[in-house]
mmJSON file of the N, C-alpha and C atoms, coordinates in Angstrom:
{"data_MODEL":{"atom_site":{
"group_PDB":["ATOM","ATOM","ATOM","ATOM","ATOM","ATOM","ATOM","ATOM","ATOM","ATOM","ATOM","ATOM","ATOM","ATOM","ATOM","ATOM","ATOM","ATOM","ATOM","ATOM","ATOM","ATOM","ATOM","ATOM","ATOM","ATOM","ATOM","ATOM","ATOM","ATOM","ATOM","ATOM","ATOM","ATOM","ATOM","ATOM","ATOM","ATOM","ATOM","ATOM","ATOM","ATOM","ATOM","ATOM","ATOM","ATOM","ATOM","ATOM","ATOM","ATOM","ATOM","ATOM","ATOM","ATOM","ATOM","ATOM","ATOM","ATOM","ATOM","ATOM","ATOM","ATOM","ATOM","ATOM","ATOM","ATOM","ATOM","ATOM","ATOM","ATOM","ATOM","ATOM","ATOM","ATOM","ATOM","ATOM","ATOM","ATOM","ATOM","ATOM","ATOM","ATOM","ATOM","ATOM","ATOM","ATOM","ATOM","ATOM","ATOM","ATOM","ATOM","ATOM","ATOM","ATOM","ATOM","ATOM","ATOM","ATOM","ATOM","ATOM","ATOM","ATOM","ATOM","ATOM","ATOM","ATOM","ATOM","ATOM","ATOM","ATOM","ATOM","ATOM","ATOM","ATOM","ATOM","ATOM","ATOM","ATOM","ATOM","ATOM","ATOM","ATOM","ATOM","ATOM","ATOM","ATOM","ATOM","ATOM","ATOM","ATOM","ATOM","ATOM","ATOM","ATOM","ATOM","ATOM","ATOM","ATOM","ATOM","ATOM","ATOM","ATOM","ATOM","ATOM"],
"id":[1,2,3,4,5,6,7,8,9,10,11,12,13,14,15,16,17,18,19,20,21,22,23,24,25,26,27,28,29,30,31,32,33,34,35,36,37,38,39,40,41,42,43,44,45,46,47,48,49,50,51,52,53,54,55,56,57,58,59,60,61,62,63,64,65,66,67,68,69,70,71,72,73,74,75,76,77,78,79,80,81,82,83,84,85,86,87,88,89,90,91,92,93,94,95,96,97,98,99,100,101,102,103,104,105,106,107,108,109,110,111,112,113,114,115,116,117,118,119,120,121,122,123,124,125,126,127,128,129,130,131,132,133,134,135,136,137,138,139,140,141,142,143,144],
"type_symbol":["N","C","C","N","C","C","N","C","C","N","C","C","N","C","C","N","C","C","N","C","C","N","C","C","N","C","C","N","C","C","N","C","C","N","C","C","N","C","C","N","C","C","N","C","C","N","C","C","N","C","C","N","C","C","N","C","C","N","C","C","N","C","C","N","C","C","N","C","C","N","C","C","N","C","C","N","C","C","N","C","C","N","C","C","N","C","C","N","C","C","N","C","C","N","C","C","N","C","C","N","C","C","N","C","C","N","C","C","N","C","C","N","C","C","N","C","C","N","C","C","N","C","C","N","C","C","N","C","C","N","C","C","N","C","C","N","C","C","N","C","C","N","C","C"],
"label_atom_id":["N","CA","C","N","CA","C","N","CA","C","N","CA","C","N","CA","C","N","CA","C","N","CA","C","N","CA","C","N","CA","C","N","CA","C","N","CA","C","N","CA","C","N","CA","C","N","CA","C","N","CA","C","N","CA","C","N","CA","C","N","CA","C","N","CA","C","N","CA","C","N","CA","C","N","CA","C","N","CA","C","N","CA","C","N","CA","C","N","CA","C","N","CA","C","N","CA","C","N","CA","C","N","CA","C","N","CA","C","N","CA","C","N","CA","C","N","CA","C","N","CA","C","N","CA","C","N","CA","C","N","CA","C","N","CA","C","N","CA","C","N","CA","C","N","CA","C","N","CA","C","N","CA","C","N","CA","C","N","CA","C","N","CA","C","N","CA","C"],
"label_alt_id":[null,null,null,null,null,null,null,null,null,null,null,null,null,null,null,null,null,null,null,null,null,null,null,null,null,null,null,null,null,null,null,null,null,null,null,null,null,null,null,null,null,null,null,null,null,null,null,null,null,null,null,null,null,null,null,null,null,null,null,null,null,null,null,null,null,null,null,null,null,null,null,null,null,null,null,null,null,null,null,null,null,null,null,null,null,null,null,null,null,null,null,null,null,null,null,null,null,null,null,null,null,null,null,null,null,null,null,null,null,null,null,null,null,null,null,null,null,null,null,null,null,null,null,null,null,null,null,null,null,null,null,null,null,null,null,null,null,null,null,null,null,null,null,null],
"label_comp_id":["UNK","UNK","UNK","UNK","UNK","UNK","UNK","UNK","UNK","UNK","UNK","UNK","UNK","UNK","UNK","UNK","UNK","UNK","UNK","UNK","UNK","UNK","UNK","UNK","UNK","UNK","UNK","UNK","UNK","UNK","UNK","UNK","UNK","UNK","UNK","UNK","UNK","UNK","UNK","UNK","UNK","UNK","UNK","UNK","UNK","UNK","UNK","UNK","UNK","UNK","UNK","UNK","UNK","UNK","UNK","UNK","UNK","UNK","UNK","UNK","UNK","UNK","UNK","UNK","UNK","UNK","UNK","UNK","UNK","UNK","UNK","UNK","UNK","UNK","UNK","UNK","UNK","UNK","UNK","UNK","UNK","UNK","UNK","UNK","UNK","UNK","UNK","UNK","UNK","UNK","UNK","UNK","UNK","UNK","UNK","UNK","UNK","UNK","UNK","UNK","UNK","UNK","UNK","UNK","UNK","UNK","UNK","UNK","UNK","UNK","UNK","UNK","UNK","UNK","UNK","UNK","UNK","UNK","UNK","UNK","UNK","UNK","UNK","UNK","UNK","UNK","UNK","UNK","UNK","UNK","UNK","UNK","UNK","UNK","UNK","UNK","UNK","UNK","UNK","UNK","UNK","UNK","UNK","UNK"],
"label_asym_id":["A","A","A","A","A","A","A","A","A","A","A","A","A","A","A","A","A","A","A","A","A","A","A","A","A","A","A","A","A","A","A","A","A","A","A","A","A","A","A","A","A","A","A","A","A","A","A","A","A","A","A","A","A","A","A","A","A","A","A","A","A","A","A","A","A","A","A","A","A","A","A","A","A","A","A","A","A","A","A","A","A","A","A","A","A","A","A","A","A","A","A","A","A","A","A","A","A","A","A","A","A","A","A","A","A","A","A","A","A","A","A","A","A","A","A","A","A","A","A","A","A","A","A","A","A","A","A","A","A","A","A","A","A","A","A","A","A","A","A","A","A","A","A","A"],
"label_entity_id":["1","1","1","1","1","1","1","1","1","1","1","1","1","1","1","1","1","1","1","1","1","1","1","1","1","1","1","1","1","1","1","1","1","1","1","1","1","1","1","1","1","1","1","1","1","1","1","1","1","1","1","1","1","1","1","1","1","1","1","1","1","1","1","1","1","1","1","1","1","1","1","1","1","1","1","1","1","1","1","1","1","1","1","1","1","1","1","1","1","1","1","1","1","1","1","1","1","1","1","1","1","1","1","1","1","1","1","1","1","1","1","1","1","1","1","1","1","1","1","1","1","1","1","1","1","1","1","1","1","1","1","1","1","1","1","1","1","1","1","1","1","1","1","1"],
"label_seq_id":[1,1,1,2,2,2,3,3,3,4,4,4,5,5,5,6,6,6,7,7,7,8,8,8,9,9,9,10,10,10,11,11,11,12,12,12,13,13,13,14,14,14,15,15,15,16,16,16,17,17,17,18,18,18,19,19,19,20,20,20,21,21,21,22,22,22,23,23,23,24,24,24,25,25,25,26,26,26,27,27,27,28,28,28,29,29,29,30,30,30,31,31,31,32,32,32,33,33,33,34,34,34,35,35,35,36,36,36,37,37,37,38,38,38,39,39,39,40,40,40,41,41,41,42,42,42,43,43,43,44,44,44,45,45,45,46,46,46,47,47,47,48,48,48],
"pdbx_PDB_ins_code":[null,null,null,null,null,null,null,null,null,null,null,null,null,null,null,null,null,null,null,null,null,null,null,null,null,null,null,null,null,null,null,null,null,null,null,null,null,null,null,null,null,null,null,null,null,null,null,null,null,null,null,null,null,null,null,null,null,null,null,null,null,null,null,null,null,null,null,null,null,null,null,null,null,null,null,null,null,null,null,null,null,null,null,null,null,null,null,null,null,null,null,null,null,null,null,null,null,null,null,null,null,null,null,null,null,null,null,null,null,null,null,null,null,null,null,null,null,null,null,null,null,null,null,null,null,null,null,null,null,null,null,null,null,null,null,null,null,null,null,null,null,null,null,null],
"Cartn_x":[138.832,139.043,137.738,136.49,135.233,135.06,135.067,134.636,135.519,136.844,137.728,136.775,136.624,136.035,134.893,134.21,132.891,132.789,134.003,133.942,134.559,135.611,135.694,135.228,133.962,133.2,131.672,131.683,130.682,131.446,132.508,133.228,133.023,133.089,133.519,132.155,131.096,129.856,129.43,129.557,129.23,130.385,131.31,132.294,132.18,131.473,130.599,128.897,128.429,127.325,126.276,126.635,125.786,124.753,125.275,125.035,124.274,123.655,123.827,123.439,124.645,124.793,123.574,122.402,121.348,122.184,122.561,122.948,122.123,123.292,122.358,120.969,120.896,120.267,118.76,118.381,117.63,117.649,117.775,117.825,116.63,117.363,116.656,115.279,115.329,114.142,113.071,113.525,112.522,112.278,113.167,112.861,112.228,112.361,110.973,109.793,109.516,108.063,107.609,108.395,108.311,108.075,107.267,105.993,107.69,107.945,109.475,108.913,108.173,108.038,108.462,108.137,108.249,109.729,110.819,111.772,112.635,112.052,113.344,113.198,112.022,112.054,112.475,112.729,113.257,114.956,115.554,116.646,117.246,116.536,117.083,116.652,116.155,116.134,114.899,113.73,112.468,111.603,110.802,109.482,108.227,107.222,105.813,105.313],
"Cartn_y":[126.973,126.278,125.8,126.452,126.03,125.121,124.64,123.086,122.083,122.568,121.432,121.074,121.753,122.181,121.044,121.763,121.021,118.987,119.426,117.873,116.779,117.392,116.803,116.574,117.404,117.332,116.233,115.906,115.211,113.488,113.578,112.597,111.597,112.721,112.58,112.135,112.316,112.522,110.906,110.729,109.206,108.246,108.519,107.519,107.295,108.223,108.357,107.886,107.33,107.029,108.116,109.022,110.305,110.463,110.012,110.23,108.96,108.668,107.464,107.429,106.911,107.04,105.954,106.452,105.948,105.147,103.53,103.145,103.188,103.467,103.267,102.643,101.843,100.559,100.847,101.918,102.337,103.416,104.353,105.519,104.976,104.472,103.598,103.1,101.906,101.883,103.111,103.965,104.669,105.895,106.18,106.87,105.812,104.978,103.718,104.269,104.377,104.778,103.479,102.767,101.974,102.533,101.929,102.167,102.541,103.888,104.554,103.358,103.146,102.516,100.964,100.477,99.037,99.119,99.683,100.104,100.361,100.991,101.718,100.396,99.735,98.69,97.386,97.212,96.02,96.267,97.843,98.136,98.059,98.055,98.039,96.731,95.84,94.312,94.123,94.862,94.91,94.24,93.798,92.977,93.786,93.262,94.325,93.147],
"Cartn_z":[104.87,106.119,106.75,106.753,107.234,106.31,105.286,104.679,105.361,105.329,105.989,107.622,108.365,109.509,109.478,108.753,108.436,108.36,107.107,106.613,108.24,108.864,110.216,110.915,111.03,111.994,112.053,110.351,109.79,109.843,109.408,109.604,111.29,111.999,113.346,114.149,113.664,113.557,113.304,112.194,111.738,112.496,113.022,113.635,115.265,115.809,117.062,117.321,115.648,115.884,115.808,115.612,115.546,115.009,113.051,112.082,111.496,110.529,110.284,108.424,108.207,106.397,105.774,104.655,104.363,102.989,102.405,101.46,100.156,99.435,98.162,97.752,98.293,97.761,98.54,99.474,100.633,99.644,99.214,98.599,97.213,96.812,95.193,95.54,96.57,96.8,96.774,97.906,97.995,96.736,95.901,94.805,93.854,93.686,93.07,93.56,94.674,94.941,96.426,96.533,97.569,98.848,99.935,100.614,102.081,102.52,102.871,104.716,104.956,106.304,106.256,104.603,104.78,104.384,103.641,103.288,104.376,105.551,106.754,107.763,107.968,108.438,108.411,106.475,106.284,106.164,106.261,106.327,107.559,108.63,109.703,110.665,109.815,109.837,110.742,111.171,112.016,111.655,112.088,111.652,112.354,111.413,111.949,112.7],
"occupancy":[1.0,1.0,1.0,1.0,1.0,1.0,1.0,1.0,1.0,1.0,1.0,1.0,1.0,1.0,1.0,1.0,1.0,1.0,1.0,1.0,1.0,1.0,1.0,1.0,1.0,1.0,1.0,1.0,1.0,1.0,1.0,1.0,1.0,1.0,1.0,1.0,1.0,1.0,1.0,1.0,1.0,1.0,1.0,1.0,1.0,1.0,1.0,1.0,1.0,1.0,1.0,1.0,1.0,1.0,1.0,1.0,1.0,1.0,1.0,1.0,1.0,1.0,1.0,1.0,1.0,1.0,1.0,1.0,1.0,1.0,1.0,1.0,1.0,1.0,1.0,1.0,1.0,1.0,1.0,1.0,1.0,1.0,1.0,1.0,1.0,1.0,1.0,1.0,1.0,1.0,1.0,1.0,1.0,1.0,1.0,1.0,1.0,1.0,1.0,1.0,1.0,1.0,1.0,1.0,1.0,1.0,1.0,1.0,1.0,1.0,1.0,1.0,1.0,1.0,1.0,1.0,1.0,1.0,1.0,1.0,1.0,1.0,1.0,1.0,1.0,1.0,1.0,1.0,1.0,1.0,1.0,1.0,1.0,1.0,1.0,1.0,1.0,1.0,1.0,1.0,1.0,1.0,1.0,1.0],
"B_iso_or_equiv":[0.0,0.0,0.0,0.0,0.0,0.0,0.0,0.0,0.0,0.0,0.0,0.0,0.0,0.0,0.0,0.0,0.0,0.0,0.0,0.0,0.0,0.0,0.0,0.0,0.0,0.0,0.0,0.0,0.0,0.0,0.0,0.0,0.0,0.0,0.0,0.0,0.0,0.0,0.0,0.0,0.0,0.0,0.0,0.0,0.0,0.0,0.0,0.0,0.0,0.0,0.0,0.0,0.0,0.0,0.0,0.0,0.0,0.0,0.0,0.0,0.0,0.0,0.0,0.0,0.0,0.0,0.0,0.0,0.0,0.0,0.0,0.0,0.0,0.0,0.0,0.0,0.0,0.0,0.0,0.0,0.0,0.0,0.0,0.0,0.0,0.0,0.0,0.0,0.0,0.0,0.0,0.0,0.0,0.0,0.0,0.0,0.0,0.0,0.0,0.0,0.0,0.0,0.0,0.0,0.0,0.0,0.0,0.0,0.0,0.0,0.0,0.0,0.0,0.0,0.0,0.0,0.0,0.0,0.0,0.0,0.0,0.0,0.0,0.0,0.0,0.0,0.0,0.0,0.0,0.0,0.0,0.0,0.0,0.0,0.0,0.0,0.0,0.0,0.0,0.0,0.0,0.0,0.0,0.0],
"pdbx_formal_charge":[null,null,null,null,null,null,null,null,null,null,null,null,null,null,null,null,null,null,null,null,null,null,null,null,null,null,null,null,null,null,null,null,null,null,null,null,null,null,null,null,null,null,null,null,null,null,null,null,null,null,null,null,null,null,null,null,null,null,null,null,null,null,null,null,null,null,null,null,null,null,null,null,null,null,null,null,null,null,null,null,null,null,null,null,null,null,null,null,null,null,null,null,null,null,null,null,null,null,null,null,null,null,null,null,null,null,null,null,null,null,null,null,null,null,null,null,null,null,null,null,null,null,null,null,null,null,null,null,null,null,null,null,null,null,null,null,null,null,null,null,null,null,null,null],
"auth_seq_id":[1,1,1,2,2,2,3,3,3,4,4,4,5,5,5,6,6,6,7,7,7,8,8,8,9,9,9,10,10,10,11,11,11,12,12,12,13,13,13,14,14,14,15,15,15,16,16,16,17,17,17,18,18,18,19,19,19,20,20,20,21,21,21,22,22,22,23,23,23,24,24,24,25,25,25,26,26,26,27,27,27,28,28,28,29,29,29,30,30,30,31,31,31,32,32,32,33,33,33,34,34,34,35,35,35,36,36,36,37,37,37,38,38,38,39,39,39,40,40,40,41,41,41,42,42,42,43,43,43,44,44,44,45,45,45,46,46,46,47,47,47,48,48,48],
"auth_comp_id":["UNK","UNK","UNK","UNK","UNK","UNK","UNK","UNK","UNK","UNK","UNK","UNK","UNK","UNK","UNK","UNK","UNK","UNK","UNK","UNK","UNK","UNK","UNK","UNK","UNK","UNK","UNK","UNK","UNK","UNK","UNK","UNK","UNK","UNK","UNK","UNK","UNK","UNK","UNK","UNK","UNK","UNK","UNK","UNK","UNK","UNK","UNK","UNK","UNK","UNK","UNK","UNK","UNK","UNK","UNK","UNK","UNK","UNK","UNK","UNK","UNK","UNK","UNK","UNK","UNK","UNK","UNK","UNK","UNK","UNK","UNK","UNK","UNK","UNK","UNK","UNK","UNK","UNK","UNK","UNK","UNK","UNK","UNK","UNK","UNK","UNK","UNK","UNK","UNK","UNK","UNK","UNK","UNK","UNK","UNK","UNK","UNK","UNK","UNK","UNK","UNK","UNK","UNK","UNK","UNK","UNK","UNK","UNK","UNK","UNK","UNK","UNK","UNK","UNK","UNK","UNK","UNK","UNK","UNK","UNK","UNK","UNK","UNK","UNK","UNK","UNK","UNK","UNK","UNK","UNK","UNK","UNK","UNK","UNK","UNK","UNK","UNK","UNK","UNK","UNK","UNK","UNK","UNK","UNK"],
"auth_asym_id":["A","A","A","A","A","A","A","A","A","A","A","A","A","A","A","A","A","A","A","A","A","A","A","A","A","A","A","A","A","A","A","A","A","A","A","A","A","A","A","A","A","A","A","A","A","A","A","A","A","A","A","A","A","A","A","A","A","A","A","A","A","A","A","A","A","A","A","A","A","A","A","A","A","A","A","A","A","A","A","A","A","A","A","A","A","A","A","A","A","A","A","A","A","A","A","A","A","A","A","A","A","A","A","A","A","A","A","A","A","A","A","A","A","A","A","A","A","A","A","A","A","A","A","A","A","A","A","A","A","A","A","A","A","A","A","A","A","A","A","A","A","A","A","A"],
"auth_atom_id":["N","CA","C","N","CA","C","N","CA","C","N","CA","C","N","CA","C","N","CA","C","N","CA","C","N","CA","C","N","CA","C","N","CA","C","N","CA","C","N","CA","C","N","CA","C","N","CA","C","N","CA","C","N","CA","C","N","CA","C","N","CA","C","N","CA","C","N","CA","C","N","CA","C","N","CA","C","N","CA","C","N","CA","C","N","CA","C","N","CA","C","N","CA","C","N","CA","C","N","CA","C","N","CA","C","N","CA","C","N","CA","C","N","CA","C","N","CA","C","N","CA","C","N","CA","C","N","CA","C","N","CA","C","N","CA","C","N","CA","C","N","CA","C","N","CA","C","N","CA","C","N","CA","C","N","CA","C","N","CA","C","N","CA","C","N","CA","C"],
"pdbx_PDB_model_num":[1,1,1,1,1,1,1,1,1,1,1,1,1,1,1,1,1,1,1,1,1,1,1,1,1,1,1,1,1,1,1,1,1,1,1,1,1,1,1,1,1,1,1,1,1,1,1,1,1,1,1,1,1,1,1,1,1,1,1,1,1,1,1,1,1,1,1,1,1,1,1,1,1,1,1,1,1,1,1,1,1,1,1,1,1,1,1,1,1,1,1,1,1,1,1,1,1,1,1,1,1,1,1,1,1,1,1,1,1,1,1,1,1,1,1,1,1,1,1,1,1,1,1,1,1,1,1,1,1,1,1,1,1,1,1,1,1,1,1,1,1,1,1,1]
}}}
């Protein structure tokens, strides 16, 4: 019952904005070795 618990509460979490799910494609990059500032910045559409 605490996973069920859990998983609701994580759910509930990201649907309130809480949370915020990192996509694949942001993940990859940065296991490439790509520079994680120019990566979170061009993910979240920012300019330097």
């Amino acid at each position: 019952m605490a996973d069920i618990q859990e998983y609701n509460d994580i759910k509930k979490s990201i649907r309130n904005g809480e949370t915020e799910l990192v996509p694949d494609a942001v993940v990859t990059r940065l296991l490439d070795g790509e520079s994680p500032v120019k990566v979170w910045r061009e993910h979240h559409g920012l300019t330097q």
